[in-house]
C-alpha positions as CSV (number, residue, x, y, z in Angstrom):
1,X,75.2,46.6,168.7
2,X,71.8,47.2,167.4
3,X,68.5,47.9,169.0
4,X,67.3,44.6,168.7
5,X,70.4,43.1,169.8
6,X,70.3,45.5,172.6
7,X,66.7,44.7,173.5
8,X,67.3,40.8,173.3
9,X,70.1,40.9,176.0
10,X,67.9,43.2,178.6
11,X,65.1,40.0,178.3
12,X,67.3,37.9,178.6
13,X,68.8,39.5,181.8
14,X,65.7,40.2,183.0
15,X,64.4,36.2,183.2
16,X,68.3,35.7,184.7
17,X,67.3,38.4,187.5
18,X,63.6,36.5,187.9
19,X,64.8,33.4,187.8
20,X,67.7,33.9,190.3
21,X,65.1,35.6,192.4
22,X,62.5,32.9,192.0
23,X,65.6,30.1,193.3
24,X,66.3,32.5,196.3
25,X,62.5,32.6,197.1
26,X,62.3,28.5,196.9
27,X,65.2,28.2,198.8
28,X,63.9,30.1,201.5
29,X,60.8,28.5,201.6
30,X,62.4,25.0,201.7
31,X,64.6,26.6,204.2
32,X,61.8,27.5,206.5
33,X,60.0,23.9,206.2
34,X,63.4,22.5,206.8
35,X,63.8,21.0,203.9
36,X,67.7,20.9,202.4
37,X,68.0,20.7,198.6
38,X,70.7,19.4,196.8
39,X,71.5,18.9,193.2
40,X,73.9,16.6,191.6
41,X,74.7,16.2,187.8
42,X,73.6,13.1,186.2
43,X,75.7,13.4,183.6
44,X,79.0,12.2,185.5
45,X,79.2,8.6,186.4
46,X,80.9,9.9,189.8
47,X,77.2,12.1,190.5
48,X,79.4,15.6,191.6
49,X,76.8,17.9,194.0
50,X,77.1,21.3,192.0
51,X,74.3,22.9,194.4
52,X,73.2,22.7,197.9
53,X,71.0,25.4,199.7
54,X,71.6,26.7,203.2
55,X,69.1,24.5,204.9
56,X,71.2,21.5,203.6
57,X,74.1,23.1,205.4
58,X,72.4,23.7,208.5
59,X,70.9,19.7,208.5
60,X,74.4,18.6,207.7
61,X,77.2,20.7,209.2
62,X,78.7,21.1,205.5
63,X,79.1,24.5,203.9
64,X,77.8,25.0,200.0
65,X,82.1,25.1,199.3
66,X,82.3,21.8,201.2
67,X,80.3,19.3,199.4
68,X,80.6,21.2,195.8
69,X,81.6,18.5,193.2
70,X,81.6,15.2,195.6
71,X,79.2,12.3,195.7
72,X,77.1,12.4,198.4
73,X,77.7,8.9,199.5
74,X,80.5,10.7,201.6
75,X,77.1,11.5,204.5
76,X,76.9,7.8,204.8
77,X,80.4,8.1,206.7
78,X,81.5,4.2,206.0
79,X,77.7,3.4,207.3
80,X,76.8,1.9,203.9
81,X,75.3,-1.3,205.1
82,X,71.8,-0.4,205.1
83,X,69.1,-1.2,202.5
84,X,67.7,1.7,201.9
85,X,70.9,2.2,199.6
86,X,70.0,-0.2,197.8
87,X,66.5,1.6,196.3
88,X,68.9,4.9,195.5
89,X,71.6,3.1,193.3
90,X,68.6,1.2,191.4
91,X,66.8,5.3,191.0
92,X,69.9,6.8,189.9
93,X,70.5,3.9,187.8
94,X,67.3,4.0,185.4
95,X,66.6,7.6,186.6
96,X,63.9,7.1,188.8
97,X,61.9,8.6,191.6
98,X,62.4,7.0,194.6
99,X,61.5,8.1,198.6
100,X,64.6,6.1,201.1
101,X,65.6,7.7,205.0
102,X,68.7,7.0,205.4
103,X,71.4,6.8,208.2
104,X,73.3,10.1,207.6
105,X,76.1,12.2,209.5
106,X,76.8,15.6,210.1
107,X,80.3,17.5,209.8
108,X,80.8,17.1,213.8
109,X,79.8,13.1,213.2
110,X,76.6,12.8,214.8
111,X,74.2,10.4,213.1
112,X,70.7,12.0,212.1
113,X,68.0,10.2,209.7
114,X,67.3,11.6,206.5
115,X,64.4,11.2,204.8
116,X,65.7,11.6,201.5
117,X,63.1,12.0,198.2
118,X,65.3,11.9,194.9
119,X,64.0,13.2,192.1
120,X,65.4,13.1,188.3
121,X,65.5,15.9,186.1
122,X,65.2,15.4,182.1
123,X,66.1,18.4,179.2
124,X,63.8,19.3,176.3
125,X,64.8,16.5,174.7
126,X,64.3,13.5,177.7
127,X,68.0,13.3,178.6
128,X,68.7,13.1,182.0
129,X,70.8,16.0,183.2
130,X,70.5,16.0,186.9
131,X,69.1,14.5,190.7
132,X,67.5,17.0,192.8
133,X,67.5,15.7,196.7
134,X,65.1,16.5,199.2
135,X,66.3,16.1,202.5
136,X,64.5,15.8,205.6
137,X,66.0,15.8,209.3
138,X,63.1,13.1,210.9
139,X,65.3,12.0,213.8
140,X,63.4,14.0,216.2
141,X,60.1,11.7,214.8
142,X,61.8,8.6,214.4
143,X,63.3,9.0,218.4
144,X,59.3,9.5,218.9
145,X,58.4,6.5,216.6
146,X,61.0,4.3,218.4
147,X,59.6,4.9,221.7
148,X,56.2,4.5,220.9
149,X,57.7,1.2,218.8
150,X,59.2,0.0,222.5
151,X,56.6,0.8,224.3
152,X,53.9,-1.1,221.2
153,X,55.9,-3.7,221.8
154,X,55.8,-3.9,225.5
155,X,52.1,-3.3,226.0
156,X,52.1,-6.3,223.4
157,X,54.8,-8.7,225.2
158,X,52.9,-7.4,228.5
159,X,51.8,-10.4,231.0
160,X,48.5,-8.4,231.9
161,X,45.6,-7.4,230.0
162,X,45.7,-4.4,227.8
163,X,43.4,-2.6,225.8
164,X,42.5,1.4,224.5
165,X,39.6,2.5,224.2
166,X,39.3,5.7,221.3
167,X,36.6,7.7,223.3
168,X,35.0,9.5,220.4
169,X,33.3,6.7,219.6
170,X,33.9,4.7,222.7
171,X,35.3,1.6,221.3
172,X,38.1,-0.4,221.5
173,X,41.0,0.6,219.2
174,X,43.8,-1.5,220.3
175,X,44.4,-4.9,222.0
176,X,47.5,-7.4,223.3
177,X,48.0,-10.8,223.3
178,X,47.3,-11.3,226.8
179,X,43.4,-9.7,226.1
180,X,43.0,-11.8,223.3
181,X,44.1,-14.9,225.4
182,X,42.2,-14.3,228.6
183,X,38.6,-12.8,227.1
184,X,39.1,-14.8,223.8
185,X,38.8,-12.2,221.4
186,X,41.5,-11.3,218.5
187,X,42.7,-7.9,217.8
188,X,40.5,-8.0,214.8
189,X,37.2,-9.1,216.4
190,X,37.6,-6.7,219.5
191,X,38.7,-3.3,217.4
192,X,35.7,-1.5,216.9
193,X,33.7,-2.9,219.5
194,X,32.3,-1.0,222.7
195,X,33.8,-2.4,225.9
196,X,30.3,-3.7,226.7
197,X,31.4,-6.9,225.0
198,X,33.0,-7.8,228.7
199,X,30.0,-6.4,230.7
200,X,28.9,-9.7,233.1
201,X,25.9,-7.6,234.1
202,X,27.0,-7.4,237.9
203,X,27.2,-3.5,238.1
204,X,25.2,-1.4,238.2
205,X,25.0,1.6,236.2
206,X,26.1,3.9,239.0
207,X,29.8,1.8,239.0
208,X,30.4,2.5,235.2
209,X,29.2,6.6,235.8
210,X,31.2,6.3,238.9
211,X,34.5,5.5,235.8
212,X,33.6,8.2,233.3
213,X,33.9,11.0,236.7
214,X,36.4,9.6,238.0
215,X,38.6,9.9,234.5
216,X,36.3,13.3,233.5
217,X,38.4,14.3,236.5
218,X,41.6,13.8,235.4
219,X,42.0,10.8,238.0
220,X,43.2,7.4,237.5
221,X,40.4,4.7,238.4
222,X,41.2,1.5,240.2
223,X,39.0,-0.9,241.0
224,X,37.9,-4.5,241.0
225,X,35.6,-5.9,238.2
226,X,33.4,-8.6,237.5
227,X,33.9,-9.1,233.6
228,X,32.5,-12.1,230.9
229,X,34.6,-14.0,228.7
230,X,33.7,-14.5,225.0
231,X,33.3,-18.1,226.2
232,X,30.4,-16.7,228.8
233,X,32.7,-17.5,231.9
234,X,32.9,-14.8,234.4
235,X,36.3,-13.8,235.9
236,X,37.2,-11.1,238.7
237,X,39.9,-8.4,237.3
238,X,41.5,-5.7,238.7
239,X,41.2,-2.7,236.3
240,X,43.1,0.5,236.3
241,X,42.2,3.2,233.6
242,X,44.4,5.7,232.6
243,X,43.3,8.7,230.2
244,X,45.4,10.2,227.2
245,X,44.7,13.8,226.2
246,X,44.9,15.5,223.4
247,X,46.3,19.1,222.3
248,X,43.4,20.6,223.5
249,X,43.5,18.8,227.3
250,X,40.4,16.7,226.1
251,X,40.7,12.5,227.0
252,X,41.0,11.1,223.6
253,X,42.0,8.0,225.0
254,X,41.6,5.7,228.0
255,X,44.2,2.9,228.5
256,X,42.9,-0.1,230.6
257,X,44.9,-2.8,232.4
258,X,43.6,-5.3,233.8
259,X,44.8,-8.4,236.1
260,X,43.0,-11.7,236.4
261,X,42.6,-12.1,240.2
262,X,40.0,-14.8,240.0
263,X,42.3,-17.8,241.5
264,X,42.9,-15.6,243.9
265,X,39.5,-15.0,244.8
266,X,38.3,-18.2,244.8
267,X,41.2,-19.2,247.4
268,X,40.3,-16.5,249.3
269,X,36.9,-17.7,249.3
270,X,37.7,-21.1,250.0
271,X,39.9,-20.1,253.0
272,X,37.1,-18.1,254.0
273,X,34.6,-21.2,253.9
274,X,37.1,-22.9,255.5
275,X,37.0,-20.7,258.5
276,X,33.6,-20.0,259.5
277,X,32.1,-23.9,258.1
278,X,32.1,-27.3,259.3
279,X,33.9,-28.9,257.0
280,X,31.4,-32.3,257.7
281,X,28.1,-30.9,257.8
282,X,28.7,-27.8,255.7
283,X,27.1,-25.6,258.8
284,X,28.6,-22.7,259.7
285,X,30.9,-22.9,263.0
286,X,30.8,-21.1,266.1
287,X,33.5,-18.5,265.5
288,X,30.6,-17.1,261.8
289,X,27.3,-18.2,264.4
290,X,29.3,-15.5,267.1
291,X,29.8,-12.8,264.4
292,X,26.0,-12.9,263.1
293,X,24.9,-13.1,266.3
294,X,26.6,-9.7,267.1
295,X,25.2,-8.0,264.2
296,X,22.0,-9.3,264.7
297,X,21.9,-8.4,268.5
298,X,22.6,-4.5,267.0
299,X,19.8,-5.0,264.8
300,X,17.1,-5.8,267.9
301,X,18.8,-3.0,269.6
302,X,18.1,-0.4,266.9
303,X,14.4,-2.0,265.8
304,X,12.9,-3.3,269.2
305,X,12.7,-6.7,267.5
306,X,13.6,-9.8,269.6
307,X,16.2,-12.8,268.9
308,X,16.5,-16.3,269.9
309,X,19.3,-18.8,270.1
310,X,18.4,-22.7,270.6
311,X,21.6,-24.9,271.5
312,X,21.3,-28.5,270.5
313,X,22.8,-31.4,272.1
314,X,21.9,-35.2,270.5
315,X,21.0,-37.4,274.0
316,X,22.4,-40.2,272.5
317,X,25.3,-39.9,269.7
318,X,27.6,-41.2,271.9
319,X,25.9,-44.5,271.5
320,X,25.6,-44.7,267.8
321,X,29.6,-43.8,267.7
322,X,30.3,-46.5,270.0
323,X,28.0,-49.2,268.6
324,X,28.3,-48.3,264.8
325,X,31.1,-46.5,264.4
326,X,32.6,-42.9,263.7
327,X,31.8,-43.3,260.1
328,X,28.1,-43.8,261.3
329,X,27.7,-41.3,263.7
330,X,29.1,-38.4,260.6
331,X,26.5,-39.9,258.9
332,X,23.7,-38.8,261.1
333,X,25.6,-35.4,262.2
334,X,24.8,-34.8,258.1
335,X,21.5,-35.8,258.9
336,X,20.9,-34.0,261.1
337,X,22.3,-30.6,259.9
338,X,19.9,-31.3,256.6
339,X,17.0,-31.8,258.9
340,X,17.7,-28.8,260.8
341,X,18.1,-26.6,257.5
342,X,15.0,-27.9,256.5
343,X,13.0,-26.5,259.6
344,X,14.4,-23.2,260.0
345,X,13.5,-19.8,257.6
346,X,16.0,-18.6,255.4
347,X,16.4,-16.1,257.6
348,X,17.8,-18.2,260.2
349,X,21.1,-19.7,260.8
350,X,21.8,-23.1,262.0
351,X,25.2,-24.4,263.1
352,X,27.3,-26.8,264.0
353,X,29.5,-25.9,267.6
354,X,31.1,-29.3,267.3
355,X,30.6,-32.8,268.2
356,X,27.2,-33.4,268.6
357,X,26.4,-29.7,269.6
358,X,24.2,-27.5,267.7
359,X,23.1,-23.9,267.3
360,X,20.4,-22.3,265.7
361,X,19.6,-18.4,265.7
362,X,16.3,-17.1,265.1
363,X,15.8,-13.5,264.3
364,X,12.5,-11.6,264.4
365,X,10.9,-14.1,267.1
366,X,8.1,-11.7,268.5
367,X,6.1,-14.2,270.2
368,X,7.8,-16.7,273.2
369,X,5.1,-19.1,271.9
370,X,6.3,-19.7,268.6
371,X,9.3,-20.0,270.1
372,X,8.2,-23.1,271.8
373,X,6.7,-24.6,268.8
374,X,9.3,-24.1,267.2
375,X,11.3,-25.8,269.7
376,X,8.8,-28.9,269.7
377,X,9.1,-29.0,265.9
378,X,12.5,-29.7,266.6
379,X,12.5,-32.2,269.2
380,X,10.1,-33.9,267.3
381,X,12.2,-33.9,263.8
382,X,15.6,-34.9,266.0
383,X,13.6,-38.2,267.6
384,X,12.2,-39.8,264.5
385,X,14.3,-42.5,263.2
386,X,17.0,-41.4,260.7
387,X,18.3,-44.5,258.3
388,X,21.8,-44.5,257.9
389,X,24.0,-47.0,256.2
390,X,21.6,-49.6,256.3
391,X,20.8,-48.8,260.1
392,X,18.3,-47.2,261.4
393,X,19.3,-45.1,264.3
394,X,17.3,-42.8,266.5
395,X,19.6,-40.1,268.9
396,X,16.7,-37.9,270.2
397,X,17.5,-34.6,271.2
398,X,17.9,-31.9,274.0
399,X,17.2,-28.3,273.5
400,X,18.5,-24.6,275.7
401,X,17.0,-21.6,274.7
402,X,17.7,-18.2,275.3
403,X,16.2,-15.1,274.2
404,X,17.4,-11.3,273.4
405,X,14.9,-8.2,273.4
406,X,17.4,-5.7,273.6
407,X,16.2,-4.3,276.7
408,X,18.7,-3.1,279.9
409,X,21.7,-3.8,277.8
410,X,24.7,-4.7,280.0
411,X,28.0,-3.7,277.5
412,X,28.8,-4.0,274.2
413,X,26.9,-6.5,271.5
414,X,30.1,-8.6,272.1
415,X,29.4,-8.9,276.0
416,X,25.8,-9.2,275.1
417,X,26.3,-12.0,272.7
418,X,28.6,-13.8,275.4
419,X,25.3,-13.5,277.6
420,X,23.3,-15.3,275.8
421,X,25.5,-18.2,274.9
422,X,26.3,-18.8,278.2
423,X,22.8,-18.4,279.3
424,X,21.4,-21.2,276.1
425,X,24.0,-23.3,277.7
426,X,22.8,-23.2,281.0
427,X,19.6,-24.0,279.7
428,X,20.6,-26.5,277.6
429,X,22.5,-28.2,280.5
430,X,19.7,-28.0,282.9
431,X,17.5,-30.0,280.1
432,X,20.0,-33.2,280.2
433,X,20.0,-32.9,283.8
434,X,16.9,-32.9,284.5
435,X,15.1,-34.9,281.5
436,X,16.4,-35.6,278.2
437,X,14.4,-34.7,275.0
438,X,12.8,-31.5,276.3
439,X,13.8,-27.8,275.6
440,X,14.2,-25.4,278.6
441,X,13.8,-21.3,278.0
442,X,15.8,-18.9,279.6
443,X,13.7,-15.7,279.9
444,X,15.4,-12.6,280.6
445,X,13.0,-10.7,282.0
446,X,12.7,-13.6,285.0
447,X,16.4,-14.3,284.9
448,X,15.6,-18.0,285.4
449,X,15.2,-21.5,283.8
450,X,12.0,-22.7,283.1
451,X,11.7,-26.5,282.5
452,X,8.9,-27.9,280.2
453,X,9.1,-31.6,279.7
454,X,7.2,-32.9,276.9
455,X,4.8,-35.6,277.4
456,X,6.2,-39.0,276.5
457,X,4.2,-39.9,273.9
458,X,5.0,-36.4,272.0
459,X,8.3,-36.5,270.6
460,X,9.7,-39.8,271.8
461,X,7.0,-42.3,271.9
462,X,8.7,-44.8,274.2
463,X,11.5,-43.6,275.9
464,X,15.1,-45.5,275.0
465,X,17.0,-44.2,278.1
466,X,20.4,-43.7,277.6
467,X,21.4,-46.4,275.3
468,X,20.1,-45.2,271.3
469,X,17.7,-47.7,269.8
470,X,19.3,-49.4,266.9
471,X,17.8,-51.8,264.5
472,X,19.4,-53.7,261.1
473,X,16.0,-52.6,259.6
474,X,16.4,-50.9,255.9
475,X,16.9,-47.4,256.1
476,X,13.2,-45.8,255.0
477,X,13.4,-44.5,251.2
């Protein structure tokens, strides 16, 4: 062999050597991504493997010996109804690239998905020679992206309210069906919006810094919320907020649920009218008149302010039942609640006790005197004629008064406030016995009645007695 000769089979051993080494190093590196390679030659219809690295064998189970020279359908196991096959046979084919993940199984027959990425190899001349397979062990992700899949699409089917907020930019990233259908806005005209869009405007700022400590925290928040409706209603919600971290243990997310509790509100509110109002007049009724009473009776024992309560009793309702009939006589107990609410402050409280009885509290009543003008007002506005149904009916009025200055308390604000019931009572039931029409204070600091009857011709005019003046005059406009 000559020199040349000699010299031409050293380069050519030496590119062997650096292309063996080169394969080694690319195996290994595919190898540590976990990425298998496989090669399979194009030239026989029945596409024999004739190479597959170690990573391959450590995805699959199958040793390099095992899988030499078969058709790598044989991973499918039988499990060939899937479409991704369909994209392969069409790539090997025409000799195409093509991307499928596949339903695969190992050597011990556990099922993992492959992400497979088939590539085709041409020669010199553009003849396809071979397939070179990337394989990819994604079950690990695709367990992760089935969960997160299940649980899209049970936020989604979810009864309640559910939306994420993305807190870099503190907007809304994500919505359900039951967001969209109880604040009216789509998926597409929520994302990207701040959560202001479903501020009603009835918090105050200190609620919403309240939320971002509470989650800054690491806490859940719960609470109830007053939020607005694309269509402007506003509806009660309660609202829990959950934060998502990230890597670093920052919130990169908040997830908010929310439950429309608005029916139940309202009912609650209802039942609540129902149970300290009149249903008739609309006043409240003893059992709410008792309660304010309490709290107010605290209030003059803290401040040094003084209370009164006035008990009403119409003289002669009785009458106008009899003569024109129950429908009548609710009539004029309406009437006579609006006349009262137009006498008082705001910062009194009228009721009704039932029947024809009547109680009014007035807070911050300084002076006794105004007391008793206030009284007269009364007497005065309760003995005019009030037209009803075509009627005109006048029921006059008799007033007890008793009055709380916090001094010498004898018990609790509840034994107090019993005190002074009973003691407007007695006054009010030593007015009707003793002249109808008048008012009659109870001063504590004398412990006794003291009767002051009006002069006839100041409330009453002419007196009708016990029997209620009735007319078929027009009621007045």
């Amino acid at each position: 062999m000559g020199r040349p000769a000699v010299l031409g089979a050293l380069l050519d051993r030496t590119a062997w050597v650096r292309a063996e080494s080169d394969l080694r190093i690319r195996n290994r590196a595919l190898a540590a991504i976990g990425e298998g390679v496989v090669i399979a030659e194009a030239g026989d219809k029945n596409l024999p493997v004739i190479y597959g690295d170690d990573a391959f064998s450590e995805i699959t189970g199958y040793s390099p010996e095992e899988i030499y020279g078969r058709n790598c359908r044989f991973l499918q196991n039988g499990d060939r109804d899937q479409p991704a096959l369909k994209s392969i046979r069409t790539a090997l084919r025409t000799g195409e690239e093509c991307q499928a993940v596949l339903r695969n199984y190992r050597k011990d027959g556990s099922m993992f998905w492959n992400e497979l990425t088939l590539s085709p190899v041409k020669d010199e001349n553009g003849i396809l020679t071979h397939f070179v397979g990337i394989q990819r062990d994604i079950t690990a992700r695709r367990k992760i992206e089935q969960q997160l899949n299940l649980q899209s699409a049970a936020l989604e089917a979810a009864a309640n309210p559910v939306f994420i907020i993305e807190m870099q930019g503190r907007t809304i990233q994500w919505v359900n069906q039951a967001f969209s259908k109880l604040y009216g806005y789509t998926l597409d005209e929520a994302r990207g919006s701040k959560p202001t869009i479903l501020d009603s405007g009835h918090h105050t700022e200190d609620h919403w810094q309240t939320l971002l400590d509470t989650i800054d925290s690491g806490r859940p928040w719960s609470n109830t919320t007053v939020n607005r409706t694309r269509n402007g209603y506003d509806i009660t919600v309660t609202e829990m907020v959950t934060s998502i971290m990230d890597e670093s243990g920052e919130t990169s997310h908040l997830v908010v649920v929310h439950e429309d509790i608005t029916a139940q509100i309202e009912a609650n509110r209802k039942l609540h009218w129902m149970a300290t109002h009149d249903s008739l007049t609309g006043l409240t009724n003893r059992a709410a008149f008792r309660e304010v009473l309490e709290h107010e009776i605290a209030r003059v024992q803290r401040n040094g302010n003084q209370l009164a309560v006035h008990f009403i009793d119409l003289d002669h309702f009785k009458e106008i039942n009899d003569s024109l009939g129950h429908q009548t006589g609710d009539e004029v107990l309406k009437i006579v609640a609006g006349l009262l609410n137009d006498i008082v402050r705001k910062s009194d409280m009228v009721s009704r006790f039932g029947g024809d009885e009547f109680a009014i509290l007035q807070i911050d009543t300084n002076d006794t005197s105004n007391i008793a003008l206030f009284a007269e007002r009364l007497l005065r506005a309760l003995n005019q004629p009030l037209g009803v149904g075509g009627a005109v009916a006048r029921c006059g009025a008799s007033l007890g008064i008793a009055i709380y200055d916090g001094e010498n308390p004898k018990g609790k604000k509840q034994e107090e406030a019993e005190a002074i019931l009973e003691k407007a009572d007695m006054a009010l039931y030593e007015a009707k016995k003793k002249h109808r029409g008048n008012y009659i204070i109870y001063t504590e600091s004398t412990r006794s009645a003291r009767t002051q009857t009006h002069p006839p011709g100041r409330c009453h005019g002419k007196r009708p007695g016990r029997r209620a003046v009735l007319s078929a005059l027009p009621a007045p406009d």
